[in-house]
C-alpha positions, 0 to 999 in steps of 0.5 A: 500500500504505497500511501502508508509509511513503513515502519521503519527502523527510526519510527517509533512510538508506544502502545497503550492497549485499553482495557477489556472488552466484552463484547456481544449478548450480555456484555453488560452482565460480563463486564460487570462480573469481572468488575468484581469487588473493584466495583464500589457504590458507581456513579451512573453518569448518563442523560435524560433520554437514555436513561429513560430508553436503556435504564431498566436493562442497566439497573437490571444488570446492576442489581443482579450484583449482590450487594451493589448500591449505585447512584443515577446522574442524567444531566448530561446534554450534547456538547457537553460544557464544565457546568455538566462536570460541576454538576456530575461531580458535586453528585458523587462526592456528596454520594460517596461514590467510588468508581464510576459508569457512564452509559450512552454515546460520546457526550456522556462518556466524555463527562464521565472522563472528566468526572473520573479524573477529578475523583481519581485525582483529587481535584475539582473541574476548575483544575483540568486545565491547571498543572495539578490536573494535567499533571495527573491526566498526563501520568500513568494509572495506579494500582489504587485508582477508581474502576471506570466502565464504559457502556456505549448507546451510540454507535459514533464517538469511539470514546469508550476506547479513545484517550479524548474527551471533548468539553466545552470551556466556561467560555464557549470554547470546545477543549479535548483532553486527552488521558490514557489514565481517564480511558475506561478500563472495561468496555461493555458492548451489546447492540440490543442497548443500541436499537433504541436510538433514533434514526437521525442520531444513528446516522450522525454517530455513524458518519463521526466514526466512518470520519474517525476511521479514515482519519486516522487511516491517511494521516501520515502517523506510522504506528502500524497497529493504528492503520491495522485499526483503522482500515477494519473500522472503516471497512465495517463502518461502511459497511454496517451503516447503511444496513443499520439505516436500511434495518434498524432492528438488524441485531447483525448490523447493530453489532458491526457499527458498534464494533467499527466505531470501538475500533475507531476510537482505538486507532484514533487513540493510537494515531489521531485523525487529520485535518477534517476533525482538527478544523472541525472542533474550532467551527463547532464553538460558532454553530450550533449544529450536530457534530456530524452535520459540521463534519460533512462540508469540512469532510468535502472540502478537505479530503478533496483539496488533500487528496489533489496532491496527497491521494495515495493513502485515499487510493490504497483504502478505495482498492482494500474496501474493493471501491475503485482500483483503476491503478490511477491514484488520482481517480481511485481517492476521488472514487472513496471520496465520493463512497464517503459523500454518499454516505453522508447523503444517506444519512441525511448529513448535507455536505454543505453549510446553509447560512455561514457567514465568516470573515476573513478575520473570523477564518484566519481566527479558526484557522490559528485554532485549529492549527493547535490540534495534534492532528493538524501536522500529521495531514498527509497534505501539510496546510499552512495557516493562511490555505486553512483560513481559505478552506474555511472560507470555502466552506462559507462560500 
């Protein structure tokens, strides 16, 4: 595969596996079985409206442990702000609450992250941006630290295997923190507590984690277990998502898009993504739209300005998902890049923005913004500031 770096004798780098994950019918029952005596008096960290959808077969699981008392918290909204952490925390402090479990999709998992990390660490929201907290995000787990489950409703963010957490700041600004120590150490992953979700968010999630396994595809970061990753996730992602659009009730399809949206976030939490998630974050503070409906314009415009001189690793993931292979690199990425765009129209996601207004001084703000993600440098095309701030521009076109 041509577009792929090898891993060469000077690569190098370091492997965080995540923790285990039981997978399948009654993936909760297990996990919550190999818990053991580690699981203390959880905190439940979920929203509203899945509680209210997956609660009953949660508790139900819960309290099929002998002895197990839990406290339920489901404040949590989409995009998430500090005031959620604030609010979660509060609750299990003043509940003496020793581990925790977040149940839902990546905004209820990224609250619990942070919540965790403020109980394992000691310290209040307020500080995770502070020495003290990133001190402690940034340090290795302990033998002692609180157990952290994960069971995901959703099909999309991957944050039950990534090492990221997106919270919006208390100035309206979206921060991602990234912890391997924050990362749930035991993942339950059972398709039926998905059906439940409703088309529109189904597809969402779903185009997220298709963006979330080619980025960390193309980019230009060699560790070989990511790309491993990320291929198999996008091949199911795309794979499953129409099926799960086309037969919500498939148990089959279900599975597949929860499996290709963990493996997802495994190989973004190995090797990142590229520069459509990178500017994606910055615009997501201006508009209020779903994560995904922001992914699509950003994803037409910047895969294909990438691909018209980086097309290589777009062609080599066409010719392994059996999408194009003409043997033209050229015609090939543009062939993946158009399998993507079809997928987003199918799932209703526009690839283009009605009604945004920017600047050139507001794209040259975004541009220098997102010129601080980690992503941003691993692009396989190198952008410069002043040809991201014309990308945003386009956009607004």
């Amino acid at each position: 595969m041509s577009g792929q770096q090898d891993c060469a004798p000077q690569a190098q780098g370091v492997m965080a596996w995540p923790g285990v994950c039981h997978w399948g019918g009654d993936a909760l029952a297990r996990t919550l079985a190999a818990a053991g005596a580690r699981l203390r008096l959880p905190l439940v960290v979920t929203d509203a409206g899945t509680w209210g959808a997956a609660g009953s077969a949660v508790e139900a699981a819960l309290a099929a442990v002998p002895g197990l008392q839990w406290h339920v918290h489901d404040g949590v909204v989409p995009n998430p702000a500090l005031d959620q952490v604030r609010a979660a925390l509060r609750v299990a402090r003043e509940r003496g609450c020793a581990s925790v479990l977040a149940v839902g999709g990546g905004s209820a998992i990224d609250v619990a992250k942070a919540v965790y990390a403020c109980l394992a660490g000691g310290f209040d929201a307020d500080e995770l941006q502070a020495p003290r907290g990133q001190a402690w995000l940034n340090s290795a787990a302990e033998g002692a630290d609180p157990l952290f489950i994960a069971v995901p409703t959703t099909s999309g963010t991957g944050s039950e295997s990534s090492s990221a957490a997106l919270i919006q700041g208390d100035d309206g600004r979206k921060r991602l923190y990234r912890s391997l120590r924050a990362r749930p150490s035991l993942v339950a992953l059972q398709p039926e507590l998905t059906l439940s979700l409703p088309s529109r968010p189904t597809a969402q999630g779903g185009f997220d984690a298709v963006l979330h396994a080619l980025g960390a595809w193309i980019n230009t970061d060699p560790s070989p277990v990511g790309k491993a990753m990320a291929l198999q996730a996008l091949r199911l992602c795309m794979r499953a998502l129409p099926d799960v659009l086309r037969a919500p009730d498939s148990l089959r399809a279900r599975a597949d898009m929860q499996m290709g949206a963990y493996m997802a976030g495994l190989a973004i939490g190995m090797s990142k993504v590229d520069a459509v998630h990178a500017m994606c974050t910055p615009l997501e503070s201006r508009v209020h739209m779903a994560h995904a409906e922001v992914l699509g314009p950003i994803f037409s415009v910047v895969a294909r300005h990438t691909a018209q001189t980086a097309a290589a690793p777009y062609a080599d993931a066409a010719r392994a998902l059996g999408i194009a292979a003409t043997g033209d690199e050229q015609q090939d990425a543009l062939a993946l890049i158009e399998a993507v765009e079809s997928l987003a129209r199918l799932a209703g996601i526009p690839l283009r923005f009605a009604g945004l207004a920017l600047s050139e001084q507001d794209a040259a703000q975004l541009a220098s913004q997102a010129m601080l993600s980690a992503s941003m440098p691993i692009n396989p095309r190198v952008l410069a500031p002043e040809e991201i701030q014309s990308l945003y521009l386009q956009m607004a076109a």
